[in-house]
PyMOL commands that place a pseudoatom at each C-alpha (Angstrom):
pseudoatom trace, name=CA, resn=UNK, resi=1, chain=A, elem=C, hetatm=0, pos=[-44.298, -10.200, 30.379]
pseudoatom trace, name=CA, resn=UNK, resi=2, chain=A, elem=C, hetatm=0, pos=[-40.871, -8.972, 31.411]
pseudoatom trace, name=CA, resn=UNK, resi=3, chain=A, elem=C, hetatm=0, pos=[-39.319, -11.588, 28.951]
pseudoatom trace, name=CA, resn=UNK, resi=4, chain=A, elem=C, hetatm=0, pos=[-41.343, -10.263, 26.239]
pseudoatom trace, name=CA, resn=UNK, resi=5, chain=A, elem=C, hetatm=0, pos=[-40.081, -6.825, 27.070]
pseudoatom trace, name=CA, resn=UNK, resi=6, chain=A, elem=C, hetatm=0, pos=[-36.492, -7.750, 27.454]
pseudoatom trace, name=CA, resn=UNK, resi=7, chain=A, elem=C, hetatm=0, pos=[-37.322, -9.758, 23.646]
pseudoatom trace, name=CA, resn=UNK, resi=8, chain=A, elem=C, hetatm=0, pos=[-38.327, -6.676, 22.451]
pseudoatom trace, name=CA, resn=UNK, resi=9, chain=A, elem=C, hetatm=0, pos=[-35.773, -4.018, 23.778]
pseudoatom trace, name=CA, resn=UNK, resi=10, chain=A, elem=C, hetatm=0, pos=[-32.845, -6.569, 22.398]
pseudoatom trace, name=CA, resn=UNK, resi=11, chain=A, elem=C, hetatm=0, pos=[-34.232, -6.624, 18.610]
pseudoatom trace, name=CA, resn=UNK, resi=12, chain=A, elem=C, hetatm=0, pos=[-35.035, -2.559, 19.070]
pseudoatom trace, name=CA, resn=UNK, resi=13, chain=A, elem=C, hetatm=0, pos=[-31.201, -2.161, 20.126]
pseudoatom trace, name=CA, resn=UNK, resi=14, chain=A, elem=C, hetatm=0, pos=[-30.342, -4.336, 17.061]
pseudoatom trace, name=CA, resn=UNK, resi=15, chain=A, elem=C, hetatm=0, pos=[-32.259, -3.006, 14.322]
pseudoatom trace, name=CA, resn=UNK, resi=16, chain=A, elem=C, hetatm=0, pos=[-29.823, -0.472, 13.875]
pseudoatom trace, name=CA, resn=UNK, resi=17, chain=A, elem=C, hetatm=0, pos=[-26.716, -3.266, 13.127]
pseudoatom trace, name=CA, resn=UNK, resi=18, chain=A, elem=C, hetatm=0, pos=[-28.928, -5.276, 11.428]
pseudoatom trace, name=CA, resn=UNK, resi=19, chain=A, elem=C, hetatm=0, pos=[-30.446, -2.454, 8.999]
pseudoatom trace, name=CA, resn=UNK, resi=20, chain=A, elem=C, hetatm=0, pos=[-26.953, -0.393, 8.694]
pseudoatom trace, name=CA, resn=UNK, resi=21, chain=A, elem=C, hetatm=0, pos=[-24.506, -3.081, 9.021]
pseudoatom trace, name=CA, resn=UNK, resi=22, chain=A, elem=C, hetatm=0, pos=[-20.836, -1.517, 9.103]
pseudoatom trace, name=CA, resn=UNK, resi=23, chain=A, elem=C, hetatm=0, pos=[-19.298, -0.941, 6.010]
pseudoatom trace, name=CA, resn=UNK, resi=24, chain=A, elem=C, hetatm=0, pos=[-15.743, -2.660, 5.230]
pseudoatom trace, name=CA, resn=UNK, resi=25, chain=A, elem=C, hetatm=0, pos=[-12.851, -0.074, 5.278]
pseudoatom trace, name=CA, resn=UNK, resi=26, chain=A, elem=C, hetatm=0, pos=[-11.175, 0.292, 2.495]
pseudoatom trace, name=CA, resn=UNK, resi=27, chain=A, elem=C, hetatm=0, pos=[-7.158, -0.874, 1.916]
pseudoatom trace, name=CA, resn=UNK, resi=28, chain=A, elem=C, hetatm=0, pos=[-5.402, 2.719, 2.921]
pseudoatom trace, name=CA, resn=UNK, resi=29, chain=A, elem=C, hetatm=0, pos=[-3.993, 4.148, -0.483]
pseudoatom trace, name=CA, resn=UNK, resi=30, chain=A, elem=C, hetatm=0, pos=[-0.490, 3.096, 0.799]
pseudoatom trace, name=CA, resn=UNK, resi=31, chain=A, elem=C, hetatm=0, pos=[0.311, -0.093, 1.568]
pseudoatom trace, name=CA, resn=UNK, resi=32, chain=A, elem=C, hetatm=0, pos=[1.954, -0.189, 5.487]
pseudoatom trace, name=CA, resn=UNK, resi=33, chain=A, elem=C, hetatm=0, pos=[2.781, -2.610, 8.361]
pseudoatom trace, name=CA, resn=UNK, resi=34, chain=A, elem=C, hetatm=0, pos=[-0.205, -4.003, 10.474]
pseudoatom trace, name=CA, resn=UNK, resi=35, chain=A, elem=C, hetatm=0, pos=[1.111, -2.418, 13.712]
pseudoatom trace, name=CA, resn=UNK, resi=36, chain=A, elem=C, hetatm=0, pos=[2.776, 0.925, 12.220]
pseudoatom trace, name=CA, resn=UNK, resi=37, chain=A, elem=C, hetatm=0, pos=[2.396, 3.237, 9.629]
pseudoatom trace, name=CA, resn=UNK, resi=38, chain=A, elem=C, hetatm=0, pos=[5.373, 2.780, 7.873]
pseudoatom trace, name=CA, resn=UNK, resi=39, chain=A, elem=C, hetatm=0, pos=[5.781, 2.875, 4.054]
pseudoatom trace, name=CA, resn=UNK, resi=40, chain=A, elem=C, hetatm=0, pos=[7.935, 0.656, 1.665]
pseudoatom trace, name=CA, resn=UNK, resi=41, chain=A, elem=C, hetatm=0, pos=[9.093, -0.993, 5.179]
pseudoatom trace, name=CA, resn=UNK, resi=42, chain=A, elem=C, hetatm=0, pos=[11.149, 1.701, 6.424]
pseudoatom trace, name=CA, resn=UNK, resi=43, chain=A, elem=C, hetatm=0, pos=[13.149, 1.709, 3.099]
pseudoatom trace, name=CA, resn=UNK, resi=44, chain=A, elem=C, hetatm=0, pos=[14.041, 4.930, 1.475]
pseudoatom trace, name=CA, resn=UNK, resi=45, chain=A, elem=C, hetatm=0, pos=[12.399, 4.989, -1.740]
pseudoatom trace, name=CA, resn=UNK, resi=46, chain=A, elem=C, hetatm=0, pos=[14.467, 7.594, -3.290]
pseudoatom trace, name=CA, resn=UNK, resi=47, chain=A, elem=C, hetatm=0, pos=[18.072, 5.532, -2.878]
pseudoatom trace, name=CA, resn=UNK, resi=48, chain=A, elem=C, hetatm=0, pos=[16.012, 2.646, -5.227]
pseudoatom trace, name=CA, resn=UNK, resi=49, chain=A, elem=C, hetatm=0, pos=[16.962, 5.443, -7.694]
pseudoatom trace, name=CA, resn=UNK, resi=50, chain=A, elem=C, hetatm=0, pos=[19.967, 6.916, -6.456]
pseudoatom trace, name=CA, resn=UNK, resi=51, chain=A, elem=C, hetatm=0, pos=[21.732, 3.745, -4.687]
pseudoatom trace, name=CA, resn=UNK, resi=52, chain=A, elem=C, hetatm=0, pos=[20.167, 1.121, -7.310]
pseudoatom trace, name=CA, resn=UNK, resi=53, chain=A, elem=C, hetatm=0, pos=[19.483, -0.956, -4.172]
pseudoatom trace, name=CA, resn=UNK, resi=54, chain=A, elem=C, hetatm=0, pos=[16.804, -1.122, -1.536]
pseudoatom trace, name=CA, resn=UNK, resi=55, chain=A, elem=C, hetatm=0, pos=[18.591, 0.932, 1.408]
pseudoatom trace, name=CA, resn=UNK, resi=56, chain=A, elem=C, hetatm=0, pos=[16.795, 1.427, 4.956]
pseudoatom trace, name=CA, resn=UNK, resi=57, chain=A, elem=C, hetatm=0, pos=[15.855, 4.620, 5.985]
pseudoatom trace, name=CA, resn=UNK, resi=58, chain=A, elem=C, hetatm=0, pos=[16.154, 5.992, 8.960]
pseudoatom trace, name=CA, resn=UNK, resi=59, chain=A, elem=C, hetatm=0, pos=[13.147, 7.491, 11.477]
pseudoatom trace, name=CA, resn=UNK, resi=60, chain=A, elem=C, hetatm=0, pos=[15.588, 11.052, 12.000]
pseudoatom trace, name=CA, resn=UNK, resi=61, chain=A, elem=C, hetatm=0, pos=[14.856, 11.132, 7.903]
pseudoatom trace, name=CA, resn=UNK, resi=62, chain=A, elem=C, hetatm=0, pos=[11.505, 10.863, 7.661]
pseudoatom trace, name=CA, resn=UNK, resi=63, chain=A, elem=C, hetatm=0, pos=[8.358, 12.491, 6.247]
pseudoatom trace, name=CA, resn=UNK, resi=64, chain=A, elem=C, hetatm=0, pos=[4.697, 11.884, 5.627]
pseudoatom trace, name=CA, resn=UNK, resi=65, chain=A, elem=C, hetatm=0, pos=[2.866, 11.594, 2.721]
pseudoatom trace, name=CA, resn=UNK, resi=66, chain=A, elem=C, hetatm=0, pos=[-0.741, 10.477, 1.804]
pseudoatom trace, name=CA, resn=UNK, resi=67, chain=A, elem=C, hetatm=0, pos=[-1.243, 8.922, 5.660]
pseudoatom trace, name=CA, resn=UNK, resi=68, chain=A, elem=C, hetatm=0, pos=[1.970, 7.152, 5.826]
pseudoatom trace, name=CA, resn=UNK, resi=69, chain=A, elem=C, hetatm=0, pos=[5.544, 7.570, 7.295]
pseudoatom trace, name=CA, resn=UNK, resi=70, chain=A, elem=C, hetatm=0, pos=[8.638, 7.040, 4.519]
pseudoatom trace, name=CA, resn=UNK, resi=71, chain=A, elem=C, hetatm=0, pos=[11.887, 7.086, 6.083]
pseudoatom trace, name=CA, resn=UNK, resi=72, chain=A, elem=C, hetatm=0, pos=[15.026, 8.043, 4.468]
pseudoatom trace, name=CA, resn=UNK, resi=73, chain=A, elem=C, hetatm=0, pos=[19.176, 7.394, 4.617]
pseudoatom trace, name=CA, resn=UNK, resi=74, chain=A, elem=C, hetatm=0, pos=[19.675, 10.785, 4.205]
pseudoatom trace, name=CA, resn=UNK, resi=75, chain=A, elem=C, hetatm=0, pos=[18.276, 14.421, 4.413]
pseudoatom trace, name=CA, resn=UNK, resi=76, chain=A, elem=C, hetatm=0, pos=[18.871, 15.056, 0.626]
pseudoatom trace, name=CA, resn=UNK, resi=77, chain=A, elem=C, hetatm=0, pos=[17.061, 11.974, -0.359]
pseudoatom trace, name=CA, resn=UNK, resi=78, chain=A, elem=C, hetatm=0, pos=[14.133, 13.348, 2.298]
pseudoatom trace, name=CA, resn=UNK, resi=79, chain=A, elem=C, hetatm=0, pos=[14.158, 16.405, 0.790]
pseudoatom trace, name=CA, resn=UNK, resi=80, chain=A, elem=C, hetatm=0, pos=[14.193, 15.384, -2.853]
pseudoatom trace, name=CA, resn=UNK, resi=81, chain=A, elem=C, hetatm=0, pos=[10.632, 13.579, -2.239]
pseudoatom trace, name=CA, resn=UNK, resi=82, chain=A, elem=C, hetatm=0, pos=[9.364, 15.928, -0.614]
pseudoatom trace, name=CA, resn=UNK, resi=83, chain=A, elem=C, hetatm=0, pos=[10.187, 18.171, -3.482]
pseudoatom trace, name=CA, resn=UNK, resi=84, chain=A, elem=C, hetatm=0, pos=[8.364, 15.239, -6.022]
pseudoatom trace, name=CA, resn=UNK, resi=85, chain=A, elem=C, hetatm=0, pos=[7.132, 12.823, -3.849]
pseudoatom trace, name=CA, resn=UNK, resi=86, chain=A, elem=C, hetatm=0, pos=[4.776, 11.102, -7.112]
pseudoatom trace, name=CA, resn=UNK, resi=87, chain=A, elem=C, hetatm=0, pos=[8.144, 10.683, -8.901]
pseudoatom trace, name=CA, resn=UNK, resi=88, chain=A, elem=C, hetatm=0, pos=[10.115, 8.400, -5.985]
pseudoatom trace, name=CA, resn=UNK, resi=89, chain=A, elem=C, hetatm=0, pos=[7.195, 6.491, -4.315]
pseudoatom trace, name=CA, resn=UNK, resi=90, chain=A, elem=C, hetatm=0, pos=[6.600, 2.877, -5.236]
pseudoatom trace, name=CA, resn=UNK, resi=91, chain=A, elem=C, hetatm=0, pos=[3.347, 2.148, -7.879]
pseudoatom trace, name=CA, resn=UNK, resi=92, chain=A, elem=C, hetatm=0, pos=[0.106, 1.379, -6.502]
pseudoatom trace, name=CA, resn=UNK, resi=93, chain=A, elem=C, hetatm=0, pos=[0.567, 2.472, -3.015]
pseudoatom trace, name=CA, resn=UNK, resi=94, chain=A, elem=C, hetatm=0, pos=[3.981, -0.387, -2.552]
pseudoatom trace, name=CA, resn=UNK, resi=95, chain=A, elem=C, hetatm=0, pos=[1.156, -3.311, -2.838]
pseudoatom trace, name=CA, resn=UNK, resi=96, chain=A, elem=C, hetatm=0, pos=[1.923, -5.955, -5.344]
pseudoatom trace, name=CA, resn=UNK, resi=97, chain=A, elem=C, hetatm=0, pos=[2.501, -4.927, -8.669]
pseudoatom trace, name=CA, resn=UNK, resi=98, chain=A, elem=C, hetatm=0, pos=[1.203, -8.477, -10.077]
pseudoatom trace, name=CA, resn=UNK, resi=99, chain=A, elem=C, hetatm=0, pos=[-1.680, -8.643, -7.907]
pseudoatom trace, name=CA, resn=UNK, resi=100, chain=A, elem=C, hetatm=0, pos=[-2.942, -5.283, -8.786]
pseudoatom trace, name=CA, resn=UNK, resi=101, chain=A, elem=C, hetatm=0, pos=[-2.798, -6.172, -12.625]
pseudoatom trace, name=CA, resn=UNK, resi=102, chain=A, elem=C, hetatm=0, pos=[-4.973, -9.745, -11.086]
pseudoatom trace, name=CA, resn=UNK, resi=103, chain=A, elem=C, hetatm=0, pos=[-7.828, -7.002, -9.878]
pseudoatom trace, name=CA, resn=UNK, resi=104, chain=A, elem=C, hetatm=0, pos=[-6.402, -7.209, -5.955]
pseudoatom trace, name=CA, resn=UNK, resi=105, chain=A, elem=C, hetatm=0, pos=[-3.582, -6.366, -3.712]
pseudoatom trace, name=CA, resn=UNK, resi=106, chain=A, elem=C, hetatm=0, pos=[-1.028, -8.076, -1.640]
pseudoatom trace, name=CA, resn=UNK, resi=107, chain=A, elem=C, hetatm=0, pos=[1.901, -6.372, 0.260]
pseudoatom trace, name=CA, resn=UNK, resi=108, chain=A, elem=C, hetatm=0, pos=[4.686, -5.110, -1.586]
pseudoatom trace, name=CA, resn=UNK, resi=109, chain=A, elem=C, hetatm=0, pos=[8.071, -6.840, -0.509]
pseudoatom trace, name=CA, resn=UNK, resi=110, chain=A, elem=C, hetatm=0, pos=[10.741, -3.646, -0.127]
pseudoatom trace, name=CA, resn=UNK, resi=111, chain=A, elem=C, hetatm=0, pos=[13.296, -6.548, -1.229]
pseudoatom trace, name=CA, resn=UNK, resi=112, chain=A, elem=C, hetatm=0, pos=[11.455, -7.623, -4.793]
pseudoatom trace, name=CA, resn=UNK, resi=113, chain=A, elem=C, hetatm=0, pos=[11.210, -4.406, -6.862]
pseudoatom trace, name=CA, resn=UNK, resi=114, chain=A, elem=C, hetatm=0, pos=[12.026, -3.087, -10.581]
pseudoatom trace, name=CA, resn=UNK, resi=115, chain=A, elem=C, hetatm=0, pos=[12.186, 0.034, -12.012]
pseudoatom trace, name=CA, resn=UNK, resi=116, chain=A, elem=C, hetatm=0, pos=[10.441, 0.462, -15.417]
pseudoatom trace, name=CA, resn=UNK, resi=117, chain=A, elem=C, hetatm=0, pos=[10.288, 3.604, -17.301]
pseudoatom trace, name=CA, resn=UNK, resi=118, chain=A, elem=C, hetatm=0, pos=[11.545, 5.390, -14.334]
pseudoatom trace, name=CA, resn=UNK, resi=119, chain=A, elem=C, hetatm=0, pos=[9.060, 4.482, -12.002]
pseudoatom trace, name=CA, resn=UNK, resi=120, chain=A, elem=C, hetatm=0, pos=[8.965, 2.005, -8.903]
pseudoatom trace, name=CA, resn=UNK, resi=121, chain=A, elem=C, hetatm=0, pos=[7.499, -1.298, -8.840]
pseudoatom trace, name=CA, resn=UNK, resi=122, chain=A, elem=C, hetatm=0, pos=[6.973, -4.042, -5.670]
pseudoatom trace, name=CA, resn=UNK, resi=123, chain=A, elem=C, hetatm=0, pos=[6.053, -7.750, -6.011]
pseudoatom trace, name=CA, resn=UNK, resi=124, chain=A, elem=C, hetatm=0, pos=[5.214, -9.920, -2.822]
pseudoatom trace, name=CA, resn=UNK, resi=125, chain=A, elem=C, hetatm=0, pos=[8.211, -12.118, -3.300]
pseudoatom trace, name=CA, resn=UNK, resi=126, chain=A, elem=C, hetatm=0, pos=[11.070, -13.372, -5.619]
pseudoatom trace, name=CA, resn=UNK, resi=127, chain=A, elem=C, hetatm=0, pos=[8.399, -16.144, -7.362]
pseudoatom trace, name=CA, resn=UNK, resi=128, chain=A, elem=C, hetatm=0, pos=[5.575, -13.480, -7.892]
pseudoatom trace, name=CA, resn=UNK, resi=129, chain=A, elem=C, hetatm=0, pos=[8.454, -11.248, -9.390]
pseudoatom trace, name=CA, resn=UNK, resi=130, chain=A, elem=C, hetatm=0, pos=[9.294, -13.517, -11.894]
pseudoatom trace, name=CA, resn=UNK, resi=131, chain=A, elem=C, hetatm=0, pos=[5.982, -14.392, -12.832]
pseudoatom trace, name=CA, resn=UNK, resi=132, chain=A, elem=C, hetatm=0, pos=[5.398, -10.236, -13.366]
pseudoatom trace, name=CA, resn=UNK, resi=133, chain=A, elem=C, hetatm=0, pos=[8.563, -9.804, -15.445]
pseudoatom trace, name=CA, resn=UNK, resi=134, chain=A, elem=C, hetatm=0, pos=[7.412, -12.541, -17.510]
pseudoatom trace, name=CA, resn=UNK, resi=135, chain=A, elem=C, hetatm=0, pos=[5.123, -9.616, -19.017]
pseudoatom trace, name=CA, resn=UNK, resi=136, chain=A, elem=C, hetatm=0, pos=[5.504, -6.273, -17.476]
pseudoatom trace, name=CA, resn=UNK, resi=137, chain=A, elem=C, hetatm=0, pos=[3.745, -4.470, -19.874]
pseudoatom trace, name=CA, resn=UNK, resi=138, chain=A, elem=C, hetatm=0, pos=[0.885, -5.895, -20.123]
pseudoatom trace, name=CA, resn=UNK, resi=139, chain=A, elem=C, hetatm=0, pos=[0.921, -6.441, -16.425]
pseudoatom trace, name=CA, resn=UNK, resi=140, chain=A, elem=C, hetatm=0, pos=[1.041, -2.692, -15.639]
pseudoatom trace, name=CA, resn=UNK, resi=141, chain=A, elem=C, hetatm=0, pos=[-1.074, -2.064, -17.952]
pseudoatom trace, name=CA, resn=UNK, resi=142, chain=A, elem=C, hetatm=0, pos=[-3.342, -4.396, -16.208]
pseudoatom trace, name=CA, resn=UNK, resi=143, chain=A, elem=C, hetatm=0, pos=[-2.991, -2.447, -12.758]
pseudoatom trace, name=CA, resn=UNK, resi=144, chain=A, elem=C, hetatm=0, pos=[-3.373, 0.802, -13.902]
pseudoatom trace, name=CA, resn=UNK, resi=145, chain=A, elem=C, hetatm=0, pos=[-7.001, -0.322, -14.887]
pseudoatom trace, name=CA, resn=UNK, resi=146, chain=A, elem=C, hetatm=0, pos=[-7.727, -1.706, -11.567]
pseudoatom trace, name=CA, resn=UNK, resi=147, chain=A, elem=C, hetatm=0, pos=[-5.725, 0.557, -9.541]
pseudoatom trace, name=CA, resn=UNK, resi=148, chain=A, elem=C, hetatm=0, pos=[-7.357, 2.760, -7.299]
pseudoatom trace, name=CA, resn=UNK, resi=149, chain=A, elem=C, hetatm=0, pos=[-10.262, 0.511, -7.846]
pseudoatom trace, name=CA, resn=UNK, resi=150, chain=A, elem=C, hetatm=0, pos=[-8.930, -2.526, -6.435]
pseudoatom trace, name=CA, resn=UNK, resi=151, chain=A, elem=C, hetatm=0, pos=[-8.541, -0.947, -2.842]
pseudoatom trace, name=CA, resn=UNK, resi=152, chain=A, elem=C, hetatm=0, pos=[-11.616, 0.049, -2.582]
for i in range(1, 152): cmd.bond("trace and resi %d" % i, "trace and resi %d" % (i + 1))
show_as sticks, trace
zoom trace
């Protein structure tokens, strides 16, 4: 009898996981580190415009936005997303450009980036980059179907 009992309170305890099993969590919006919360990693989005180069920012220059830290090199580049933070931060959250136009995401490499029609793209890395400017267009347009979709 008691093993019958003990049978019985285990698949009453497990109904519940079995029934409702946990749902996946979704990518976060903006594409960070697995051990921080750091955007674009810890480059300042706004010199990509400004500097034409990837430049780190730095944590006394920082800000959040949509659940994730962006650092800065400077207090005017800070305040200038804050000010339009839509216009400086990379596409799709900073995951792969390319593999959001394939329907999912990879991380976007601060190092492999383009700016088209004034707007900030990432790739994963130099061979994926090529790959995407082999047809940006169509590529973006690609993305912008499946993004937010794709994180989901």
């Amino acid at each position: 009898m008691k093993l019958r009992s003990l049978l019985a309170a285990a698949a009453i305890a497990m109904a519940p996981v079995i029934l409702f099993p946990p749902v996946a969590a979704a990518e976060p919006p903006i594409y960070t580190g697995a051990f921080d919360d750091i955007a674009v990693q810890g480059y300042d989005p706004v010199a990509y415009f400004k500097a034409g180069k990837p430049v780190k920012g730095a944590k006394e220059f920082s800000t959040t936005w949509n659940g994730a830290e962006f650092r800065f090199a400077s207090a005017a580049n800070r305040d200038a997303f804050k000010k339009n933070p839509d216009a400086y931060a990379p596409q799709y959250g900073g995951y792969c450009a390319w593999a959001v136009s394939q329907g999912y995401t990879a991380k976007g490499d601060a190092k492999f980036w383009k700016i088209v029609d004034g707007k900030l793209y990432l790739n994963y890395n130099s061979s994926v980059q090529k790959n995407w400017e082999g047809d940006i267009p169509g590529f973006i347009a690609s993305a912008n179907t499946n993004w937010p979709e794709v994180i989901n």
